[in-house]
N, C-alpha and C positions, 0 to 999 in steps of 0.2 A: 489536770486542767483541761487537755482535750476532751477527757472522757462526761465530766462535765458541764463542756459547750456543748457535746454531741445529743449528752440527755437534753438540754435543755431543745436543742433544735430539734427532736423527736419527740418531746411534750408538748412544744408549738404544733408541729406537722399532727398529731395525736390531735389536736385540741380543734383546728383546722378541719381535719375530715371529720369529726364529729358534726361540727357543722355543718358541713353540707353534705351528709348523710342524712340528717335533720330536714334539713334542706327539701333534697328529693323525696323525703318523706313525704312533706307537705304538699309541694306539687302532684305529687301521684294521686293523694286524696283530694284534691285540690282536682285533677284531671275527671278523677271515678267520678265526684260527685256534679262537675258538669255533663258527663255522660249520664250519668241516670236522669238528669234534669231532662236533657236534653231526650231520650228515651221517653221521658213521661209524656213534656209536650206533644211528642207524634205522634205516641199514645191517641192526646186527648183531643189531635186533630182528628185522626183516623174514626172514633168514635160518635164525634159530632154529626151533628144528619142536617142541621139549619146551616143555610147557607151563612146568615148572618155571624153565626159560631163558627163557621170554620175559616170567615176572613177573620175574625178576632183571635181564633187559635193560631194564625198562620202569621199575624201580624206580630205576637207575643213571642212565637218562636223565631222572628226576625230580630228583634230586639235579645231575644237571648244570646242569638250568633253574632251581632254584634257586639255585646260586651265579652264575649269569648272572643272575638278576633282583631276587638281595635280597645281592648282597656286593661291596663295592671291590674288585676286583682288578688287578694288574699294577705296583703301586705298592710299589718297595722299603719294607721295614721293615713292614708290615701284618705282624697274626697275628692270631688268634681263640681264647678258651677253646673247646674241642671239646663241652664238657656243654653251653655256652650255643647253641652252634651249631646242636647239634641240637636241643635241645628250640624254638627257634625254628624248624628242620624241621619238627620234629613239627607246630606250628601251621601253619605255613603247607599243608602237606600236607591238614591239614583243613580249610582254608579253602578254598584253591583250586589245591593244587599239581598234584592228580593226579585219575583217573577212580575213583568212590568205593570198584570193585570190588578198586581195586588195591590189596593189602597195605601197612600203610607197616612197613619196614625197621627194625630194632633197630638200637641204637647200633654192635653191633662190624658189623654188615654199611655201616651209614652212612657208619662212621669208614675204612674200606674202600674203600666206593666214594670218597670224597672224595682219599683217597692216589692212588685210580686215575685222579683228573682230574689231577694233578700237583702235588697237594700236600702237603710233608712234614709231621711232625711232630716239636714237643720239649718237653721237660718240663723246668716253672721254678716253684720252690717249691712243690709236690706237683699244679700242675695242667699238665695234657695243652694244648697248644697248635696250632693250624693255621698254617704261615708261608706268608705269599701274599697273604691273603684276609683282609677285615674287615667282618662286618654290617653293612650302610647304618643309618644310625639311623633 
């Protein structure tokens, strides 16, 4: 009878770290692939010569590092209202998101760049939604 109980608490415990071996899996590629994103951007700052292009690459890469450092992502079923979203950019932007000279971005350039991180949007009972991503509280 002990012997078991034992197995079975060891095929729990077995079954447990599979998942979040899984887990760290996903975060890892979940990490790499915001690093290259984030790589590419600097990239396509560094490359830009028009000034105009390199406030809009720098605005894009603000918006990136913001859903890297203020939103859950990677996790089936998230969304976000898109007005909430950004007016939380907004703050955050004047708090400490970007260098003070740098324009912040209206909502249809924002809502813009954010499709161009990879993420869609849909519309459910007259508001606009982000699928993906969910503000940390």
């Amino acid at each position: 009878m002990e012997n078991k109980l034992e197995r079975e608490i060891l095929d729990e415990v077995d079954t447990k770290m599979a998942d979040l071996k899984e887990a760290i899996r996903r975060l890892k590629q979940l990490y790499e692939f915001q690093k290259r994103e984030h790589t590419r951007e600097l990239g396509a700052m560094e490359q830009t010569t028009n000034t105009d292009e390199r406030v809009n690459a720098a605005q894009h890469a603000a918006v990136g590092r913001f859903i890297h450092e203020c939103c859950t992502i990677g996790v089936p079923g998230l969304r976000q209202n898109q007005r909430f979203m950004y007016k939380t950019y907004h703050e955050w932007r004047r708090t400490k998101g970007s260098p003070p000279d740098l324009p912040i971005m209206g909502t249809r350039d924002f809502y813009e760049s954010v499709r161009c991180h990879g993420y869609s949007q849909y519309r459910s009972n007259g508001y606009v939604y982000f699928i993906g991503l969910k503000l940390n509280p």
